[in-house]
PLY file of the C-alpha trace (Angstrom):
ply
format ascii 1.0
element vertex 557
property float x
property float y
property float z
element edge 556
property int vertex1
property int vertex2
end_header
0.00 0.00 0.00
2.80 2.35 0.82
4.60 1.32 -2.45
1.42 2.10 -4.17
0.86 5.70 -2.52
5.04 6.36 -3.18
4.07 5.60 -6.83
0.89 7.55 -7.14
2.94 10.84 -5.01
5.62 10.49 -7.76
2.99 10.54 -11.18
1.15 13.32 -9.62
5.08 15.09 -9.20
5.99 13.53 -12.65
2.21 15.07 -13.99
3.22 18.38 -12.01
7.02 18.51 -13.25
5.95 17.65 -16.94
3.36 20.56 -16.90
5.73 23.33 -15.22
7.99 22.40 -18.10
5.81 22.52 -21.00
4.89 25.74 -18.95
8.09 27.05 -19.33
9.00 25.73 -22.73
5.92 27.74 -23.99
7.02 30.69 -21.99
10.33 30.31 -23.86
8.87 30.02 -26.95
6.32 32.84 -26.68
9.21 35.26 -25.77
11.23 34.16 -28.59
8.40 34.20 -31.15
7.56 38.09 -29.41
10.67 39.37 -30.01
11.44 37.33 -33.43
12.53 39.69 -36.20
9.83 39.91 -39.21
10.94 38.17 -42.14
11.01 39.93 -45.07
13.92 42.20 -47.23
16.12 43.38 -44.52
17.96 46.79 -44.73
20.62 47.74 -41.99
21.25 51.41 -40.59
23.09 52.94 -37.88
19.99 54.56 -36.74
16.45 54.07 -36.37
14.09 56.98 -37.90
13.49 59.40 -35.36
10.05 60.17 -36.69
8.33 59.01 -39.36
6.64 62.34 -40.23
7.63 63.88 -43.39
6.21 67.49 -42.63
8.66 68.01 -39.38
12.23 67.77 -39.15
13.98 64.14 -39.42
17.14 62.36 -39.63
18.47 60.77 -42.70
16.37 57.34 -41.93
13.35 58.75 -41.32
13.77 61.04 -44.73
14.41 57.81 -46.40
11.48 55.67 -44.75
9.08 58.31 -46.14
9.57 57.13 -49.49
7.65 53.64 -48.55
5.01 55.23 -46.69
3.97 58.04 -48.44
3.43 59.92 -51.80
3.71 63.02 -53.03
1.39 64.96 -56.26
4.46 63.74 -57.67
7.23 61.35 -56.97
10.83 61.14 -58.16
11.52 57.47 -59.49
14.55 55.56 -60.80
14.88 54.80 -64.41
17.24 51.91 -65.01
19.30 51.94 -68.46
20.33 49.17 -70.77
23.77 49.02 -68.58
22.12 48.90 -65.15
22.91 52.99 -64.23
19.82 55.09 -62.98
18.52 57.84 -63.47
15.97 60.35 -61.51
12.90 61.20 -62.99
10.05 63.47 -61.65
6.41 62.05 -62.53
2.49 62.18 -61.44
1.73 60.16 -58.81
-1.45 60.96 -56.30
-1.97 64.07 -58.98
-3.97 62.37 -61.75
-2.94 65.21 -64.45
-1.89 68.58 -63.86
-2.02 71.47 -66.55
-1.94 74.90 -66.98
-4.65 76.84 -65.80
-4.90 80.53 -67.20
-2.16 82.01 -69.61
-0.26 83.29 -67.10
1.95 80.18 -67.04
2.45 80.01 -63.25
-1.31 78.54 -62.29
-1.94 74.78 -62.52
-5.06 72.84 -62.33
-4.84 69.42 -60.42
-6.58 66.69 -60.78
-5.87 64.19 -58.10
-6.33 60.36 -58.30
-9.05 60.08 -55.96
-9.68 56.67 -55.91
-6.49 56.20 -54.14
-6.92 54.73 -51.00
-5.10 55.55 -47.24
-3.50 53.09 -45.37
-6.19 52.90 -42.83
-8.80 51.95 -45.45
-10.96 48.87 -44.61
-13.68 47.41 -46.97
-16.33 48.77 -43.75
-14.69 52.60 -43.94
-12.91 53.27 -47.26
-10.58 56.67 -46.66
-9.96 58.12 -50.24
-7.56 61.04 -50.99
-9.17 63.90 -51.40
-8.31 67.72 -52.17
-8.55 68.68 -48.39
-5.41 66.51 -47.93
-3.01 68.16 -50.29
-4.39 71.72 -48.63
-4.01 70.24 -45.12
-0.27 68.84 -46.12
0.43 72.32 -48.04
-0.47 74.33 -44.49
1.64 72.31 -42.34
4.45 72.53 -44.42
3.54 76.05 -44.62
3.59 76.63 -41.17
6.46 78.07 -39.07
5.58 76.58 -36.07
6.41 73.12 -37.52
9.63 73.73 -38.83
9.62 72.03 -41.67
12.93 71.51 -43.51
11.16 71.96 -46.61
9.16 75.02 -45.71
11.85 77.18 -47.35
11.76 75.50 -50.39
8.05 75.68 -50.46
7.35 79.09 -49.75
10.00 80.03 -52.44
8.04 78.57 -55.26
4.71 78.19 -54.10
2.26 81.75 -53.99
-1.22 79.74 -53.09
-3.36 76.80 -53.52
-6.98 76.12 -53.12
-9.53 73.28 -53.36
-11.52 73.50 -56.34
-13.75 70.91 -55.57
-12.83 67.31 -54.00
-10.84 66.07 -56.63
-8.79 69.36 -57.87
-6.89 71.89 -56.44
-5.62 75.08 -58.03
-1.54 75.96 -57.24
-0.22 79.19 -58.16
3.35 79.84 -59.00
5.36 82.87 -57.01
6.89 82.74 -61.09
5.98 81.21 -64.55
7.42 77.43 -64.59
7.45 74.82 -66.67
5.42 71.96 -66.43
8.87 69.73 -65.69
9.70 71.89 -63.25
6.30 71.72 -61.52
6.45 68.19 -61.12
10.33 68.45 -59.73
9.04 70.81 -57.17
5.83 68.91 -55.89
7.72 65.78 -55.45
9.65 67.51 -52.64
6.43 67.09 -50.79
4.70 63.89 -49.22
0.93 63.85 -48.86
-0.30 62.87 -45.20
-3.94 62.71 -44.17
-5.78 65.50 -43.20
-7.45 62.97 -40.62
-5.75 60.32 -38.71
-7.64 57.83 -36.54
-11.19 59.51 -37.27
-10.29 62.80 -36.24
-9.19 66.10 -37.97
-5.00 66.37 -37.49
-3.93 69.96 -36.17
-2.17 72.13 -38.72
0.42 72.16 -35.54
1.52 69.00 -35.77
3.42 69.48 -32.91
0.58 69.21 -30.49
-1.74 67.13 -29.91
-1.37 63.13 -28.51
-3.08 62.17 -32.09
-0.48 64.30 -33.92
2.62 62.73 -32.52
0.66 59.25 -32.68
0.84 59.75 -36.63
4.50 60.71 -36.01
5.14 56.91 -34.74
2.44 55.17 -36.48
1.20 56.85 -39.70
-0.51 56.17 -42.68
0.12 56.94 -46.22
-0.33 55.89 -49.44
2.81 54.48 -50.65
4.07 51.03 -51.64
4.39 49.93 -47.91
2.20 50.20 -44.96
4.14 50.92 -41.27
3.07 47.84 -39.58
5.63 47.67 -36.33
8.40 50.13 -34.40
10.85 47.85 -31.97
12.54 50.36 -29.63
16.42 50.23 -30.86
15.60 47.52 -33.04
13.58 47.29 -36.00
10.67 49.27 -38.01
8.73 46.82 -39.99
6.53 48.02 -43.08
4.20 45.20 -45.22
3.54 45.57 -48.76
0.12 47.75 -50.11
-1.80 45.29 -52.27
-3.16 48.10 -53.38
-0.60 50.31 -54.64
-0.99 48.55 -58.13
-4.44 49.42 -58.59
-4.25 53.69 -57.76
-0.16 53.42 -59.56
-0.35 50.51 -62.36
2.74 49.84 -60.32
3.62 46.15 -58.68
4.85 45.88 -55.22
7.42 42.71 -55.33
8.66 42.54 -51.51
5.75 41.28 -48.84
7.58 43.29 -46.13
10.36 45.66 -45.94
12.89 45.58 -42.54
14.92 48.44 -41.38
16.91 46.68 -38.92
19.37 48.76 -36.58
22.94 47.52 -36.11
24.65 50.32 -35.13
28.50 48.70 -35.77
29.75 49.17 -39.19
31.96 46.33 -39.14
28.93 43.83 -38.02
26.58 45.18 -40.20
29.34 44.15 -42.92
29.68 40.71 -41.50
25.82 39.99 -41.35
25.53 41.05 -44.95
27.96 38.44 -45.79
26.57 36.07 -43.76
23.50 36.74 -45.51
21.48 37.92 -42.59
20.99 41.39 -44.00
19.97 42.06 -47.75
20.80 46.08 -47.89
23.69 47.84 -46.28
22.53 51.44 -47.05
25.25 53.59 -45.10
28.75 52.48 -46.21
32.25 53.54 -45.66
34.74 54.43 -49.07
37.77 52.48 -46.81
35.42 49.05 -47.28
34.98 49.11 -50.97
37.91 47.05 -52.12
36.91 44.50 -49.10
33.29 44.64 -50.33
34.29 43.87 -53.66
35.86 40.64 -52.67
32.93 39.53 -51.81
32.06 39.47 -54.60
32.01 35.35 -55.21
29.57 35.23 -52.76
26.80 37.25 -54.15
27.79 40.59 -52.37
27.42 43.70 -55.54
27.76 46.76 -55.23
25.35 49.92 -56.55
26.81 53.33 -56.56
25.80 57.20 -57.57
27.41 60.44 -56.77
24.67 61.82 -54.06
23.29 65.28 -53.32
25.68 65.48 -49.82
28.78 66.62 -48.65
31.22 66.15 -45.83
32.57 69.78 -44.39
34.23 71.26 -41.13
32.20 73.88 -39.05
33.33 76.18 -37.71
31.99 77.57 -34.23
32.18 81.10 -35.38
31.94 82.33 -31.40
35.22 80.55 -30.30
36.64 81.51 -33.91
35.48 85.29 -33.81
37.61 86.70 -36.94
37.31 85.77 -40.67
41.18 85.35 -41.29
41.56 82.99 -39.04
38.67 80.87 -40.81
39.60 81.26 -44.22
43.69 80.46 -42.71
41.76 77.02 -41.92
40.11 76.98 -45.21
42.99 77.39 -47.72
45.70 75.20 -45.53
43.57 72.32 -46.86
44.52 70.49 -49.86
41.30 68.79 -50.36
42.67 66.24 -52.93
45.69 65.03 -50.56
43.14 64.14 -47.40
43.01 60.17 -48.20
45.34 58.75 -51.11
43.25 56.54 -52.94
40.00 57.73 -52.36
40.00 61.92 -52.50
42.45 61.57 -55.01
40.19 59.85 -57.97
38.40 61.70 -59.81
35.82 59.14 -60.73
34.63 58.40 -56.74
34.51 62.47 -55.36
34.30 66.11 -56.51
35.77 68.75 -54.54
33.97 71.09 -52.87
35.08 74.32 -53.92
32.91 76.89 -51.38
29.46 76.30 -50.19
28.34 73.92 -53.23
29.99 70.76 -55.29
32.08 72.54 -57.58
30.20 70.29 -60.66
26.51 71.81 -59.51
26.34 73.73 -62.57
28.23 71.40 -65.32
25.73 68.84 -64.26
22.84 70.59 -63.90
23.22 73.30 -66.82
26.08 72.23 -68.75
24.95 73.64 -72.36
25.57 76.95 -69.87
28.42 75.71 -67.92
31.61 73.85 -68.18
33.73 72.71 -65.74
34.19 73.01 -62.21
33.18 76.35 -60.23
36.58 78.12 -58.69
37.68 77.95 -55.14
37.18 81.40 -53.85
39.61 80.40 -51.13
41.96 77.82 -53.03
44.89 76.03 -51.23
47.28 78.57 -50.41
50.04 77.30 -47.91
52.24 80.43 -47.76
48.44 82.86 -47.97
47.31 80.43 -45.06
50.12 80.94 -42.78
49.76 84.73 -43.07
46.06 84.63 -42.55
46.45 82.24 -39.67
48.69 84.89 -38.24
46.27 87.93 -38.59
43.21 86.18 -37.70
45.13 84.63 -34.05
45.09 80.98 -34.77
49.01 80.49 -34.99
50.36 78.49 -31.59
46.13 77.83 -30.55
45.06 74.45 -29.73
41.61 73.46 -31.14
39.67 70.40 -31.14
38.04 68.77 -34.05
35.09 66.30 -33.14
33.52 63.69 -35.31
30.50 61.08 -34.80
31.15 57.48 -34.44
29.26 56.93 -36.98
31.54 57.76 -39.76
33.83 55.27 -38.40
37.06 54.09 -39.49
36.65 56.47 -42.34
35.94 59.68 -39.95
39.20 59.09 -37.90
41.11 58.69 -40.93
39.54 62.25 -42.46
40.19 63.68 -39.12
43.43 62.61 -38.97
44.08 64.09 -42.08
42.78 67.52 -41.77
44.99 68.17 -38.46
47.91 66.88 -39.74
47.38 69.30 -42.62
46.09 72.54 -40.10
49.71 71.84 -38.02
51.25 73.55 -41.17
49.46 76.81 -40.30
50.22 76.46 -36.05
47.03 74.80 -35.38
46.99 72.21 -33.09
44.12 70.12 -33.70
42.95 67.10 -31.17
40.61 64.96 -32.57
38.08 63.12 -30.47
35.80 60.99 -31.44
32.06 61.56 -30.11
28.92 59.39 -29.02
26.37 60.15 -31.75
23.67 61.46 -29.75
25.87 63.88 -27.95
27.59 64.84 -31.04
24.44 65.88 -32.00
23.40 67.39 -28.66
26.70 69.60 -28.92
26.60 70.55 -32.21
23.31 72.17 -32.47
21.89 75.66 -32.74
20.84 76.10 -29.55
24.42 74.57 -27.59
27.54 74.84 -30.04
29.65 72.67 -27.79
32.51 72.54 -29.77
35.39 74.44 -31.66
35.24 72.78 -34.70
32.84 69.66 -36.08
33.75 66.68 -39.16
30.23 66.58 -40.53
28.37 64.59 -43.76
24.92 66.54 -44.49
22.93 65.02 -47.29
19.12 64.53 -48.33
19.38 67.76 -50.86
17.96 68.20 -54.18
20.09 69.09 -57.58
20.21 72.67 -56.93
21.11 72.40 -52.94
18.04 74.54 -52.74
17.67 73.63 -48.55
21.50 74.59 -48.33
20.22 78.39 -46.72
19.43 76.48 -43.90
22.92 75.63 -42.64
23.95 79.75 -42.78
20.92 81.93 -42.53
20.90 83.89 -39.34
18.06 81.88 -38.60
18.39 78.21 -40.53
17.61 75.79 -38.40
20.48 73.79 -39.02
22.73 76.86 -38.48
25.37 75.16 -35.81
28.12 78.02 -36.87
26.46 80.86 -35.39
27.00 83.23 -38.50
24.59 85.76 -38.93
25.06 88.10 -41.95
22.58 89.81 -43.62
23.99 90.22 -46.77
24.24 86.36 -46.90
20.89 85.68 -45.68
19.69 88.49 -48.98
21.32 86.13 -51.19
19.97 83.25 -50.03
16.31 84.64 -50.50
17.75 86.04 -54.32
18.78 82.00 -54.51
15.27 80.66 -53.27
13.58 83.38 -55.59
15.58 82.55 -58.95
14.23 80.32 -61.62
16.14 81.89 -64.75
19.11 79.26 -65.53
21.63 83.31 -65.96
20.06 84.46 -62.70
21.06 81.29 -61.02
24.58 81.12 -62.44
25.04 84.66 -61.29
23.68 84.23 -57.94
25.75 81.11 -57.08
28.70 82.89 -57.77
27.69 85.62 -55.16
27.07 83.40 -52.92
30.51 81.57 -53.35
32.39 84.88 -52.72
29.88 86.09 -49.27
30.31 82.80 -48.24
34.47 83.12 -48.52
34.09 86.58 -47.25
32.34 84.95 -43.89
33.72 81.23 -44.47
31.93 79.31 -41.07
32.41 76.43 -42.84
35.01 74.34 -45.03
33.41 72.36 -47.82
35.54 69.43 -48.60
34.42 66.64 -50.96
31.65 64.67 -51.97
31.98 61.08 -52.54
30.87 58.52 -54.73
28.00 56.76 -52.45
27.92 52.77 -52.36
25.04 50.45 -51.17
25.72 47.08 -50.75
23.43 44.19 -51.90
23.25 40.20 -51.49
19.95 38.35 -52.25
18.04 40.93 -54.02
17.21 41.62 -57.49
16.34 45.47 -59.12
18.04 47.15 -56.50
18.92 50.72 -58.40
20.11 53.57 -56.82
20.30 57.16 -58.45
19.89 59.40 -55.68
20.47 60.26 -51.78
17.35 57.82 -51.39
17.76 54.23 -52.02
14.17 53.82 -51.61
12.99 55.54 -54.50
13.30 51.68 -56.12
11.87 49.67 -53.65
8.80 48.33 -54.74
10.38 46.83 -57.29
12.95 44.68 -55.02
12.40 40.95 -55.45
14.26 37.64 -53.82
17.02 36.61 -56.42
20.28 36.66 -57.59
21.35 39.43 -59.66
22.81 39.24 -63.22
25.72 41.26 -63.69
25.30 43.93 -65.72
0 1
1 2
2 3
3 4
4 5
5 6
6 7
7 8
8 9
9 10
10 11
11 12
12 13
13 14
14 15
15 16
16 17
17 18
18 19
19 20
20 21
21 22
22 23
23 24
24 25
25 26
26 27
27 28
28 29
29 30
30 31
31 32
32 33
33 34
34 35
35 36
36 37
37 38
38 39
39 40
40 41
41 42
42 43
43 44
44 45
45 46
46 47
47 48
48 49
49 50
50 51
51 52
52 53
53 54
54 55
55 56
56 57
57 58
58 59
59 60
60 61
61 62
62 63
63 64
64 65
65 66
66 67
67 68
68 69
69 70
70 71
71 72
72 73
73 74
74 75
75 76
76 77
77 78
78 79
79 80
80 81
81 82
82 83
83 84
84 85
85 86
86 87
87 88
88 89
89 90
90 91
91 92
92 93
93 94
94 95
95 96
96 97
97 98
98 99
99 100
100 101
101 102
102 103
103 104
104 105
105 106
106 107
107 108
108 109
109 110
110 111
111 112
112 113
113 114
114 115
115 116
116 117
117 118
118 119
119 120
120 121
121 122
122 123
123 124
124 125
125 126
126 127
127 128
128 129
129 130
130 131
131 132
132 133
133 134
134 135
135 136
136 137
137 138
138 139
139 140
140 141
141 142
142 143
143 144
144 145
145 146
146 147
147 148
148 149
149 150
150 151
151 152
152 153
153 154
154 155
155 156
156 157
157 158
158 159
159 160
160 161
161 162
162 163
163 164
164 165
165 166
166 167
167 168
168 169
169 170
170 171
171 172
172 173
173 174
174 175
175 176
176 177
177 178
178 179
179 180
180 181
181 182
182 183
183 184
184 185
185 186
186 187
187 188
188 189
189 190
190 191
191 192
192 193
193 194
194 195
195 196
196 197
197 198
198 199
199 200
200 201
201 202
202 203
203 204
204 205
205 206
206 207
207 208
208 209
209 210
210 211
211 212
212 213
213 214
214 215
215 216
216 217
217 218
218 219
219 220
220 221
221 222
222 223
223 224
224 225
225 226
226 227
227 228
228 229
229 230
230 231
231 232
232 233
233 234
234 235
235 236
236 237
237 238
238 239
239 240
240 241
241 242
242 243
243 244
244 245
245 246
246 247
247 248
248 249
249 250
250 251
251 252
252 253
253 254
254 255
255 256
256 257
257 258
258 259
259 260
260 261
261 262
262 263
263 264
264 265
265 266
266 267
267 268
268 269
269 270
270 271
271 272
272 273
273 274
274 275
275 276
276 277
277 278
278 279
279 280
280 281
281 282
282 283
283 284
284 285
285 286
286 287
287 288
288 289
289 290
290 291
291 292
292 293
293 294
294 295
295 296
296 297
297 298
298 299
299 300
300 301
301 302
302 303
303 304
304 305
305 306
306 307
307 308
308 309
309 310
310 311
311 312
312 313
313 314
314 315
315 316
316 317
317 318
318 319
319 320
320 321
321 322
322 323
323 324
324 325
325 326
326 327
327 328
328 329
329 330
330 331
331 332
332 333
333 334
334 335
335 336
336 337
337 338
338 339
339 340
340 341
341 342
342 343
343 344
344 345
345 346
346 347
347 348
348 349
349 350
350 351
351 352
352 353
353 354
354 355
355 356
356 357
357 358
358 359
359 360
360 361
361 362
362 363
363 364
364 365
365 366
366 367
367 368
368 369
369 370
370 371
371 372
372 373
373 374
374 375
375 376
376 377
377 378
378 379
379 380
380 381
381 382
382 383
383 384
384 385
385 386
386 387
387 388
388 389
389 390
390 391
391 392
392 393
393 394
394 395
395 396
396 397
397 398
398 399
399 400
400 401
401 402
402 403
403 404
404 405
405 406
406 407
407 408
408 409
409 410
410 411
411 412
412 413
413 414
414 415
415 416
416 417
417 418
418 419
419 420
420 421
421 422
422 423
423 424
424 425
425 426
426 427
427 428
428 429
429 430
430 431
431 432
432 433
433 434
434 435
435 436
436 437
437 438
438 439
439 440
440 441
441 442
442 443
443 444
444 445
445 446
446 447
447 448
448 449
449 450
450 451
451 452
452 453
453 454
454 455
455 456
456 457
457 458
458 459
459 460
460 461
461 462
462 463
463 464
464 465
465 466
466 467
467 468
468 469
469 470
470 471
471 472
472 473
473 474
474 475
475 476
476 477
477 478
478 479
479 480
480 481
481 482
482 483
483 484
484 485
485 486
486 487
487 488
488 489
489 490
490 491
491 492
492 493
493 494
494 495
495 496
496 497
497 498
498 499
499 500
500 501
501 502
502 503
503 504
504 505
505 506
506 507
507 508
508 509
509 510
510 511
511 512
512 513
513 514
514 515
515 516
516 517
517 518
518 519
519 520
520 521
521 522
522 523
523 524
524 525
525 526
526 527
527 528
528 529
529 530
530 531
531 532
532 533
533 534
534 535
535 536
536 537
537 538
538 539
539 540
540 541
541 542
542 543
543 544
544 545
545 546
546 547
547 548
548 549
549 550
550 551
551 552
552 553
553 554
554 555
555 556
């Protein structure tokens, strides 16, 4: 009896045991299944988006998420040619057709494609676009109190718009334009609803809980829907089935992963692991490494982007224009990194505030060659400006973000061995990126002088104002100068191809005059590949092609 009651006491612990551990091993499993990674194409960046709003201010991956979520009257979309190369191209998207309206070749009648559908459209409660979504879109980027990086750019082409009805809206020119053009400007701005979650957004899209809910959960129209946001992790975006029928364009990918890995050097190995399908920020030092892998299905799509890597200059700490423009022309921009900054097929110099090719490549049946340095290397010119401006025998220190990596440290390096020539003595430190953005802002300027890559600009630089007006919100250099800031409106104004020549030479020489900034090079931008197919890149947003990425090796072109 005993024996039997010892047996029975050890099934019911068996019984007990056996169910705490399938208990567990569920537990185990529904954790790992929680925090399991969707599957789908998989990009890497550094950094998460910091808001996926397109109207208020963003980094570099939010500007480049946009492109899935949301469209714009227009959209800017990669051509591929016979030899694999792309090219941009401005066309109708959410506008149906647009045309002139009047004779007075500035007014345009839209017509938009209304039987697009948002995001947040169920079979029970369609949400169509409508014409009080392009005005509500137009006021926010419109209005000052939302800072909008591309409220600048707006207001400098655009004099009004109205809703004619539902379906059209009327926008007037500040200038006559053509219809190109038009289409080039309106596909600097994204669409967003004028209602999010039932209710009517604020024009203020800074307050208001339902306003900064769209911020990190909107809706759109694009190729890809926002479906999750991972803290630190991952932002996870499923394919619109019904892109095709509002675009007559096919979404390939079911879902679309922008996974953070903040080291360069793992992001590297994952891709070649084949973890990771995109690598979208790349350093130059890794090409000839990257191409190596080339055996293993690693490629490698480049363009020259709209960016630019410069020095600021904390204008403050650095109160006197010779001692800036000592700093400027003891720089031989060329002799920075044998083997990269020295080919001219992978980077143009910078020769003042813009690429010195901006107008051979954007007018070059008005333009040849490269614009002139107004403050060109000049050892023996440095020394004596170092001199007069009080630099000679200072110590300075140059910081740079982590997140340019090996190839930062190796710029760095560069430009202080260079500045000792002049009696600078630069230390370079190497900063956290959050606090290198924390100290060089606008509002702290906590440093002397800052390594910095700035990109996300259009063919013209037009958004460029806001790194030196008095006011630009990305001013971290603290000049103020009127006389610049009149230039910059003559820039914003001008849409005569003369006028612009002229005024981009003006604004070389005030710049030189004021020089809170050194312009160095842009370079030749890569994006590394395994697993996908149609990945083409011709612009600062690799994006612009994504709904036609599909599973697959790629043929070499």
């Amino acid at each position: 009896m005993a024996e039997e009651k010892t047996k029975k006491s050890l099934n019911k612990k068996t019984i007990i045991f056996a169910a705490v551990g399938v208990l567990v091993i569920a537990a185990i499993v529904s954790v790992i299944f929680i925090n399991a990674m969707p599957k789908g194409v998989k990009v890497a960046v550094s950094n998460l988006p910091d808001s996926l709003n397109p109207v208020l201010p963003q980094n570099t991956q939010g500007l480049n998420a946009n492109e899935l979520i949301f469209d714009g009257l227009c959209n800017n979309e990669v051509v591929e040619d016979e030899n694999g190369n792309g090219a941009l191209v401005a066309e109708p998207c959410l506008a149906e057709d647009i045309e002139e309206h009047g004779n007075d070749k500035k007014t345009f009648l839209v017509t938009l494609n209304t039987s697009t559908e948002w995001h947040d459209s169920t079979q029970d409660k369609r949400h169509y676009l409508s014409s009080e979504d392009v005005i509500y879109s137009f006021d926010a980027y419109a209005l000052k109190e939302n800072e909008s990086p591309n409220r600048e750019y707006f207001l400098s082409f655009i004099d009004k718009y109205e809703a004619q009805d539902e379906s059209t809206v009327i926008i007037t020119f500040k200038k006559p334009i053509p219809l190109f053009r038009v289409y080039s400007v309106l596909a600097a701005f994204k669409i967003i609803p004028a209602k999010y979650n039932g209710e009517p957004m604020n024009v203020n899209m800074r307050e208001g809980e339902n306003e900064r809910a769209f911020a990190t959960s909107p809706i759109g129209t694009g190729p890809f829907k926002f479906t999750e946001w991972k803290i630190e992790r991952y932002i996870a975006f499923d394919k619109n089935a019904k892109y095709e029928n509002s675009t007559n364009k096919r979404v390939e990918a079911d879902t679309i992963v922008i996974e953070q890995i903040v080291d360069p050097e793992v992001r590297l190995n994952e891709l070649r692991k084949g973890n990771i399908n995109l690598i979208l920020e790349t350093n130059p030092l890794d090409r000839q490494k990257v191409l190596s892998f080339e055996g293993e299905g690693v490629y490698i799509s480049s363009y020259m982007p709209y960016a630019f890597y410069d020095i600021q200059i904390n204008t403050t700490l650095f109160p006197k224009a010779e001692g800036r423009q000592a700093i400027a022309m003891a720089l031989s921009k060329e002799d920075l990194i044998p083997g990269i900054t020295d080919q001219e097929d992978v980077v143009v110099i910078n020769s003042g505030i813009f690429p010195a090719n901006t107008l051979s490549k954007n007018v070059p049946e008005y333009y040849e060659g490269n614009m002139p340095a107004k403050l060109p290397y000049n050892l023996a010119k440095a020394k004596k400006l170092a001199s007069q401006g009080g630099i000679a025998g200072q110590n300075a220190m140059l910081k740079y973000p982590e997140s340019m990596g090996a190839f930062g440290k190796q710029l760095a390096d560069a430009i202080a061995k260079q500045l000792e020539e002049i009696g600078l003595n630069v230390e370079v430190k190497k900063v956290n990126v959050d606090t290198f953005k924390r100290d060089v802002s606008r509002e702290k300027k906590n440093y002397e002088l800052a390594l910095m890559y700035h990109d996300g600009f259009d063919n013209w630089y037009s958004s460029i104002g806001s790194l030196y007006r008095g006011n630009g919100a990305d001013n971290v250099s603290g000049v103020s100068d009127k006389k610049l800031d009149g230039l910059f409106t003559e820039f914003d104004k001008q849409n005569e191809t003369r006028g612009m020549i002229d005024i981009i030479d003006k604004l070389e020489t005030r710049f030189a005059d004021d020089c809170p900034a050194i312009n160095l090079i842009t370079l030749q931008k890569d994006v590394y590949a395994r697993g996908l197919k149609n990945v083409v890149i011709a612009s600062d947003n690799p994006f612009l092609s994504a709904e036609k990425w599909v599973f697959g090796d790629r043929k070499n072109k």
